[in-house]
N, C-alpha and C positions, 0 to 999 in steps of 0.2 A: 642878338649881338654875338659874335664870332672873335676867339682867340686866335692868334698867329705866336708862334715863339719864330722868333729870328735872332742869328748870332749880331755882333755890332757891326759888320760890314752891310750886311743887308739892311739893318736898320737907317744907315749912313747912307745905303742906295736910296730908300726909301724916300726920308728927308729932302734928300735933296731932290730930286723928282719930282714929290710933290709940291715942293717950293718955286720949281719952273712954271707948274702946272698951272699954279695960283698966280704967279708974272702971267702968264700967258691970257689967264681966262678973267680977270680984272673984278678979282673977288666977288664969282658969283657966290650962291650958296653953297656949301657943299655937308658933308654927314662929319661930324665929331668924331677925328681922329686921336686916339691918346698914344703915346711912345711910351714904353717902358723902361725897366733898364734889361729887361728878357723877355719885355712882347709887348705887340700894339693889337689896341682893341679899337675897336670901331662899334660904332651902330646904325650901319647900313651895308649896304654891298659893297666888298672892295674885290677889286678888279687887278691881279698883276696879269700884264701881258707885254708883250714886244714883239719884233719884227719876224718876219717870215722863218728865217732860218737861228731864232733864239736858241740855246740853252739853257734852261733850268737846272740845277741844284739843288736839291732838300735833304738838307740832313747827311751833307757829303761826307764831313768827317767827325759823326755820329757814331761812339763805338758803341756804348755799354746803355748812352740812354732810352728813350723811347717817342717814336716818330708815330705821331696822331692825325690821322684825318678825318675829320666828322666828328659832331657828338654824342653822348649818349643817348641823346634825346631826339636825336635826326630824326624826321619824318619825310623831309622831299626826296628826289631823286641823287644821290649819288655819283657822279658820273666822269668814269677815268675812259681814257681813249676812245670817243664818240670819232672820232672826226669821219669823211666818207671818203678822205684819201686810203692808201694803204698804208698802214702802221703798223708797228710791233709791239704787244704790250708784256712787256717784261716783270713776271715777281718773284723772287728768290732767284734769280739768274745767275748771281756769284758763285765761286768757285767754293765758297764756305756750307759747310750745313746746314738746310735753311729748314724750316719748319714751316710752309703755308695751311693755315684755317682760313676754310671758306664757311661763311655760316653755321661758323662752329656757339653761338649761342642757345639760348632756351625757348626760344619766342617761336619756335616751330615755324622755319624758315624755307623757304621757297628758291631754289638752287634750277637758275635755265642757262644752259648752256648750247649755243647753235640753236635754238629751239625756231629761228624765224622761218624754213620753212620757203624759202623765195631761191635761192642760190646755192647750189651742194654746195656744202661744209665740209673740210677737212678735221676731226676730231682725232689728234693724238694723246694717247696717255701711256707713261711708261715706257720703258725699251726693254732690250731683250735682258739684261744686265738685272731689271727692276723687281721688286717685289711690289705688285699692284694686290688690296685688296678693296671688295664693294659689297656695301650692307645692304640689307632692306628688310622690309618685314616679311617678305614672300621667296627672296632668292638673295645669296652672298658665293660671292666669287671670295676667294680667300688668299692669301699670300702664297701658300701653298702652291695655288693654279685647282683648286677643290672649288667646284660651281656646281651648289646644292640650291633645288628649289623645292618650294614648297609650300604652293597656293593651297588655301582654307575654302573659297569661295566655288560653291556648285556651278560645274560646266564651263570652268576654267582650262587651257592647258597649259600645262606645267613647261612646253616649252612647244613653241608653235615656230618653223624655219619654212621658208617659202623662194623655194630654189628659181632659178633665172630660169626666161625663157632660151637660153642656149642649150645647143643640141649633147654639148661636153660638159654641161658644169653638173658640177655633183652639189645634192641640197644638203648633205649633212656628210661629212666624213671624220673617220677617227682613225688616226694613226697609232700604234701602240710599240714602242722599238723595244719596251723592257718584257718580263717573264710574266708580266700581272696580266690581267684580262685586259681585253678591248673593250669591252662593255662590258656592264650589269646591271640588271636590271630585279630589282628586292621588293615582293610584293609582303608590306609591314604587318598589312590590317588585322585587325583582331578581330574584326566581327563583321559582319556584311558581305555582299558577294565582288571582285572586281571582274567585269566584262574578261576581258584580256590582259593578260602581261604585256603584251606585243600585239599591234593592231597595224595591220596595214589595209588600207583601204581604196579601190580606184571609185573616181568621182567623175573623172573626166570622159567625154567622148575619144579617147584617144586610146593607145594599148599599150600596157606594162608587158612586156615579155618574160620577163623572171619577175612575181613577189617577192621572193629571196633569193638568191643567189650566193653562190659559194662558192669561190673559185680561189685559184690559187697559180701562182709565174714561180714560186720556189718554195722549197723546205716539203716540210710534209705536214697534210692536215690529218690527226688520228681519226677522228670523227667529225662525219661531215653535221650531222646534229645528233647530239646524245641528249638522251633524257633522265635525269639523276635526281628524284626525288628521294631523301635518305631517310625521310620520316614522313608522319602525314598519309593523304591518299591520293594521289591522280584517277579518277574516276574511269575517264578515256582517254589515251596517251594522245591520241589521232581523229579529230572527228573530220570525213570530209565533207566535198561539195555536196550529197544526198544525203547526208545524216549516218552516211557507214562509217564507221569505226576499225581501229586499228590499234589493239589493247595489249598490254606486257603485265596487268593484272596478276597474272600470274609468272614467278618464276620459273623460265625456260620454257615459256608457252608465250606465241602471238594470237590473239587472238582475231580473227578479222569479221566478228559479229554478224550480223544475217548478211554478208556481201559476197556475192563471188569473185573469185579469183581470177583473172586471163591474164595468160601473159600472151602477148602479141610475139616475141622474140623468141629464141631458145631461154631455156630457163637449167641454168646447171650449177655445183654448187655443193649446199647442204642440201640433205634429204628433209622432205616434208612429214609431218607427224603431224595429223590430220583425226580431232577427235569431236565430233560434232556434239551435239548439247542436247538436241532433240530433232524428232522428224520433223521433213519439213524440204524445202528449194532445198536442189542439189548447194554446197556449201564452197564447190570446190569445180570448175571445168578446165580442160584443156582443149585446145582448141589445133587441128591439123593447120598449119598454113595458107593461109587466103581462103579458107571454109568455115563454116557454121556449124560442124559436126563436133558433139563432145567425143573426145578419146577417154578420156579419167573422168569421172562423175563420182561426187564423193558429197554424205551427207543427205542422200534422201533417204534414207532410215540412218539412225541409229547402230544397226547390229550387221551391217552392208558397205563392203570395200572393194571398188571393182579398179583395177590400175593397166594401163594399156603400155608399155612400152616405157614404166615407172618402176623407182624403188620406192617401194610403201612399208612404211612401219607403224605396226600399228596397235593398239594394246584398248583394246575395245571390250566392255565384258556385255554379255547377252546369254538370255535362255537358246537363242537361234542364230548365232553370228557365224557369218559369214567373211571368208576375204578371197576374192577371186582375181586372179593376173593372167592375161595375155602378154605373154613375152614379159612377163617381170619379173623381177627380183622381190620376192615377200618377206621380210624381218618380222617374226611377231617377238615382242617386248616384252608380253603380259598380258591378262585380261583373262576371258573365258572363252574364246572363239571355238563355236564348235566344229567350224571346218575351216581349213584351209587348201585352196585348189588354186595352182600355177598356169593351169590354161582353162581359161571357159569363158566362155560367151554365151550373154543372158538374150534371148531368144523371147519376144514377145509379140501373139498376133489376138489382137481383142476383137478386129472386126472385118468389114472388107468383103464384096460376094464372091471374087474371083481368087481359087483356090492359091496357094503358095506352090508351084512345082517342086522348087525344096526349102526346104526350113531347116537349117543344121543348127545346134546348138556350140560345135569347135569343129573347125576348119583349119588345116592349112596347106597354103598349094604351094609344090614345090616344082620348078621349072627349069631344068639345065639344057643349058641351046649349047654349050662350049667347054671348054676346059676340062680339068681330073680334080674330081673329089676321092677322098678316101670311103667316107659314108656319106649316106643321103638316107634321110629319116624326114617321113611327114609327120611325125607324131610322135613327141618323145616325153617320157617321164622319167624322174630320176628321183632317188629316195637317199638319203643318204644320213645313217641314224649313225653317233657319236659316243663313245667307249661310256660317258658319261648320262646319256640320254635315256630318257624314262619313255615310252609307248604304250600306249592302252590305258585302261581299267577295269575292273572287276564290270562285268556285266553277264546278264542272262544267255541263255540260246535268242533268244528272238532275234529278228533282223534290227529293229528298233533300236535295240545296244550295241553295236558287235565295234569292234576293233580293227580296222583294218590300216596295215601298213601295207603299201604297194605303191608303186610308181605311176600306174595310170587307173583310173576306175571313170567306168562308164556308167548311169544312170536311167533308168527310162520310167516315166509313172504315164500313163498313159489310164483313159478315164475309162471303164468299163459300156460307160454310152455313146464314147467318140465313135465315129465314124471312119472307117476303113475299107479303104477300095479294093477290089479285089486284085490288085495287081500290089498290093502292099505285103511289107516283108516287117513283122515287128521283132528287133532287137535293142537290145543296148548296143551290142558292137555287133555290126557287119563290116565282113574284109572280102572286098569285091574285087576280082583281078581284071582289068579291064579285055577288052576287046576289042577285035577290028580295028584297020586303019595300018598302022605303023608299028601298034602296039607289038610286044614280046610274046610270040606265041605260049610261052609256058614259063612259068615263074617254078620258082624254088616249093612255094606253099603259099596256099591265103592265109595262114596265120603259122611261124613257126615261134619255138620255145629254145632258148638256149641257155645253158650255164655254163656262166662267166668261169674262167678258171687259168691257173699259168702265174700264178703270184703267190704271193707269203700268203695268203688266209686260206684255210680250208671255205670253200665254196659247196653248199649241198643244198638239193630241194626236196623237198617229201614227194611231191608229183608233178611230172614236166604240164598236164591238165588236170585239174581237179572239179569234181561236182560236189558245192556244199547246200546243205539246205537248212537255212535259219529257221523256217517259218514253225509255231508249236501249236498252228491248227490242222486239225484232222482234213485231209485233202487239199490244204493250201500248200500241193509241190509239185517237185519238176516230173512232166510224164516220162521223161527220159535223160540217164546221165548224158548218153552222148546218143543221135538221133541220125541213120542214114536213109529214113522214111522218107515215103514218100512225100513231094511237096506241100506247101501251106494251103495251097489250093484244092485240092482234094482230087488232082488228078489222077486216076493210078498208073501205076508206072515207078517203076525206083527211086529216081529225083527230078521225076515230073514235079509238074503245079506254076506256080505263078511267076515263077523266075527260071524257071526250068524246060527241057524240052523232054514231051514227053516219050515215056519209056525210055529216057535217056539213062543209060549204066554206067557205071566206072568202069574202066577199060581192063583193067587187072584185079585187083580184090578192094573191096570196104575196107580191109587194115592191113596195111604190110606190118610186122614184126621187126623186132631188133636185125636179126640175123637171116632177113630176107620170108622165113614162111609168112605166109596170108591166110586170111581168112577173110573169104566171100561169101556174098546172098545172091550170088549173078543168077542162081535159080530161084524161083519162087517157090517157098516151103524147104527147103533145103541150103543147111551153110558146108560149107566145104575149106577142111583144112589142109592147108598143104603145108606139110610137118608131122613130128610127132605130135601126138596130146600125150602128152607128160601128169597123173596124177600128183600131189603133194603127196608125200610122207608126213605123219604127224608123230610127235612123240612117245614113244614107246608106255600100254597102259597094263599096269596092274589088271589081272582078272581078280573078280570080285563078283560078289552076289548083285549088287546095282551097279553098274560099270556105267560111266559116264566117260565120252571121245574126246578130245579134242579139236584142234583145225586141221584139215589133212583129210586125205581120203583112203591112204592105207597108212593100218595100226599096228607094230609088232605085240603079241600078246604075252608079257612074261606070264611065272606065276602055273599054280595047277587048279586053283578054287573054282566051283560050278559057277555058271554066269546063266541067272534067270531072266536079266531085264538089262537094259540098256536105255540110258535117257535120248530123248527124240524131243526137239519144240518143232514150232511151227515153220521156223527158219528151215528145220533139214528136209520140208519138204523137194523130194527128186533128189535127195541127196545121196551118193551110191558111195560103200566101203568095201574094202575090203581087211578081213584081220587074218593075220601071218600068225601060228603059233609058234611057241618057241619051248613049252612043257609039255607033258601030259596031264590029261584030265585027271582027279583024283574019284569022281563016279560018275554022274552022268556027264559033265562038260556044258555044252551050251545046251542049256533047256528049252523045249518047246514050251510055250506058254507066256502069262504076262503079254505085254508086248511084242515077243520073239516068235514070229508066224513061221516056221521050221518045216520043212518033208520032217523032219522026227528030230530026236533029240543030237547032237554032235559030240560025242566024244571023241576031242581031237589029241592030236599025239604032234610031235617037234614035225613043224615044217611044214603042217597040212594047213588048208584056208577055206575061210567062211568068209562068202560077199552076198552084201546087205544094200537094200536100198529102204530109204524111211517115205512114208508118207504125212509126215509131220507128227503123228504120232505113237504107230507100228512101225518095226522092218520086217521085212519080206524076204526071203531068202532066195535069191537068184541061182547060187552054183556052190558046190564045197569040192574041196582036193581032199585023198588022201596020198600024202606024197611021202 
């Protein structure tokens, strides 16, 4: 049985309607109507209806009561605007504040909206004006426009979009006009590992051309990806497609882990600081343009920096370290490098039967077809130590330790069983002037020395050539400071032999002097000076009983005391004096005896002379004046 509340006009409709109904249908049976004085009850189905274009009314001028449809007991179907015309169904429509609950009860209610599935639906909610929000157990949009999710259920996603087949629709976009982020993405977890922050993945037989992309039509982006881990660890900043890695582990260090470097393009910029970890693959190549050849190779040892046409810096420590540049600029930072060298080329032949014609270790060719140079230099070194700069350290005579500052240094080790043809020349430096063709008939010199000078510093050298010799074993040295013998071939002849023609002489002398005299060997057995020979004068010596010389080869003798002996090493062998007196003798003068081989004893008086030659341990008396 069903309640109706109607005001008294409807009731008055009612009435009377039904009392036509009952004229009309000549009292069949019908359901027990009751009228009230505020509602009629029935106990069967009551039917209000009318013609096609009716109006109904319910509750039109209803202010403050309350308008009920259904009971609380309802179990059938419910059902406001079925029809299969097109209709409008209207709730809270008024201009007033409405409040609509949709299955806002406890009975854990079932809410379908459009759900048929046959006909696109249009589903509007909200305008722009609106505060829309929506709950759920798993994800809530909020008033805000905040749309938080967060599925519980393994192999879930949290939000799964599935872009159109159009060639311009974008699947997911996000606009940001304010200062906050465009995205973020906060991994919470407290324990366990997550795959990826960020996952992109192709599936399709088709081609992504950019994974990511970064682009930009105005303003400016500071960084196009930064990585800002402010606590915690990032283990590998960068893993790629093979598993190499690309690490910031350390501050102000990249690290790019066992992977080599190429740049296919120029590469300019910052300087590379390049500190390998251990032996092993070069760490590091350059590559000439459209070739396979390394230029820079960096990282096959540890203690080994070899840079082509690079600035290298590098702070490396080693018992043996090495950094070597062709045409480069070398910065060292730090470390222990025991050498540093600006041009050299590492020169390797491990096998092969057919000999190398040449093998150089540093090269460079220089070629002018045209134009005016000032200089032209194929080989240049340059040293350049600073008011503040430390050089050297403490070390022995041997070669092993020595100290050398100099601008260019040559090397040769060469193997006691190697094998040498007879047409071979073994140096560290040869300076070869060439020949025939075009060439310059005569050069200045195959090797000249010059000092620099004509500026604010005093400019000085000890010797424009010097011969040193490190070595502190017995017979391990030079047969000759300087050598105008004959050649390495054993041909005889002045600069016969293997590079030489023989019996070939120097056209003027073996050594011009400062001021034009020479001195030649153009005969054999005999040298020939053209000039004075000038002896030294040595410092004036005390006579005495053991009288001991000087440097110098004439001595003034003050003094009147007898002279028995006179020291002699093994050095003054041939070595010839003469002594100037400048006293008289006080009895005999120079003694026969001792040392002193005499015609007789000398007693000399001012101005007379005794000349002496040693044999390394006696003199022998050549000539005396009495003057």
């Amino acid at each position: 049985m069903s309640k109706k509340y109607l005001n008294r006009w409807h009731k008055l409709a009612i009435v009377s309607i039904m009392a036509l109904a009952m004229a009309l249908t000549g009292y069949q049976a019908l359901a027990a109507l009751t009228l009230g004085a505020t509602y009629i009850t029935s106990d069967g189905a009551v039917t209000i209806n009318g013609v096609a274009a009716s109006t109904y009314a319910i509750g039109a001028a209803t202010t403050t009561g309350t308008i009920t449809i259904g009971g609380t007991a309802q179990t059938g179907d419910l059902t406001v605007g079925s029809s299969s015309g097109i209709n409008a169904l209207k709730l809270g429509n008024g201009n007033g504040v409405t409040t609509v609950t949709i299955a806002g009860g406890t009975g854990g209610n079932t809410v379908n909206i459009a759900t048929d599935n046959t006909a696109a639906d249009t589903v509007s909610v909200g305008s722009a004006l609106d505060s829309v929000a929506l709950t759920s157990a798993k994800w809530t949009i909020g008033a805000n426009g905040a749309f938080v999710i967060s599925p519980t259920a393994n192999s879930v996603k949290g939000m799964n979009i599935t872009g159109t087949t159009g060639t311009a629709a974008v699947a997911f976009q996000v606009n940001q006009a304010g200062t906050a982020n465009t995205s973020w993405f906060n991994s919470t977890n407290a324990s366990g590992v997550i795959p990826a922050g960020v996952e992109i993945e192709q599936t399709g037989a088709g081609t992504t051309t950019s994974a990511l992309l970064i682009s930009g039509t105005a303003g400016t982006i500071t960084n196009g990806i930064k990585l800002n881990k402010t606590s915690g660890t990032i283990g590998t900043d960068i893993v790629l497609q093979n598993s190499e890695t690309i690490s910031n582990a350390t501050d102000g260090t990249i690290d790019l882990g066992a992977a080599n470097l190429k740049f296919s393009g120029n590469f300019t910029g910052k300087n590379i600081n390049i500190v390998p970890a251990s032996i092993g693959t070069a760490g590091v190549k350059f590559f000439t343009a459209g070739t396979s050849t390394a230029i820079l190779d960096v990282g096959a040892q540890t203690d080994r920096v070899y840079g082509f046409g690079t600035h290298l810096t590098t702070n490396f420590a080693g018992a043996d370290t090495w950094v070597k540049g062709l045409d480069a600029r070398i910065v060292v930072t730090g470390g222990t490098q025991g050498n540093v060298q600006g041009v050299y080329s590492g020169v390797t032949k491990s096998g092969g039967v057919a000999p190398a014609q040449e093998l150089w270790g540093a090269s460079n060719a220089v070629t002018i077809t045209g134009g005016s140079v000032a200089n032209t230099y194929g080989v240049v070194g340059e040293v350049d130590l600073g008011a503040s700069a430390t050089a050297g350290v403490a070390s022995g005579t041997d070669a092993s330790t020595p100290n050398y500052i100099t601008a260019l240094l040559a090397k040769s080790t060469v193997a006691s069983a190697a094998t040498l043809s007879d047409d071979s020349v073994e140096a560290p430096v040869i300076a070869l002037v060439a020949n025939g063709g075009a060439a310059r008939s005569k050069a200045t010199a195959a090797v000249v020395a010059i000092l620099g000078g004509d500026n604010a510093f005093s400019n000085t050298a000890g010797a424009a050539f010097k011969a040193m010799d490190y070595s502190s074993t017995s017979g391990y040295n030079f047969d000759y400071g300087l050598d105008f013998g004959p050649g390495v071939g054993g041909v005889t002849g002045p600069i016969g032999g293997r590079f030489g023609v023989t019996g070939n002489t120097f056209t003027q002398a073996d050594i011009r002097l400062m001021n034009g005299e020479t001195i030649d060997n153009k005969t054999d057995g005999k040298i020939t000076l053209v000039g004075s020979l000038v002896q030294q004068k040595g410092s004036d010596v005390a006579s005495t009983a053991a009288m001991t010389l000087g440097q110098g080869n004439v001595f003034v003798i003050t003094g009147t005391a007898d002279i028995t002996s006179i020291t002699a090493a093994s050095t003054d062998a041939g070595r010839e004096v003469t002594l100037i007196f400048s006293g008289t003798a006080g009895a005999a003068g120079v003694t026969d005896g001792s040392n002193l081989k005499l015609n007789n004893s000398f007693g000399y008086t001012p101005d007379d002379t005794l000349t002496l030659v040693s044999d390394g341990t006696n003199w022998y008396e050549t000539g005396r004046t009495a003057n």
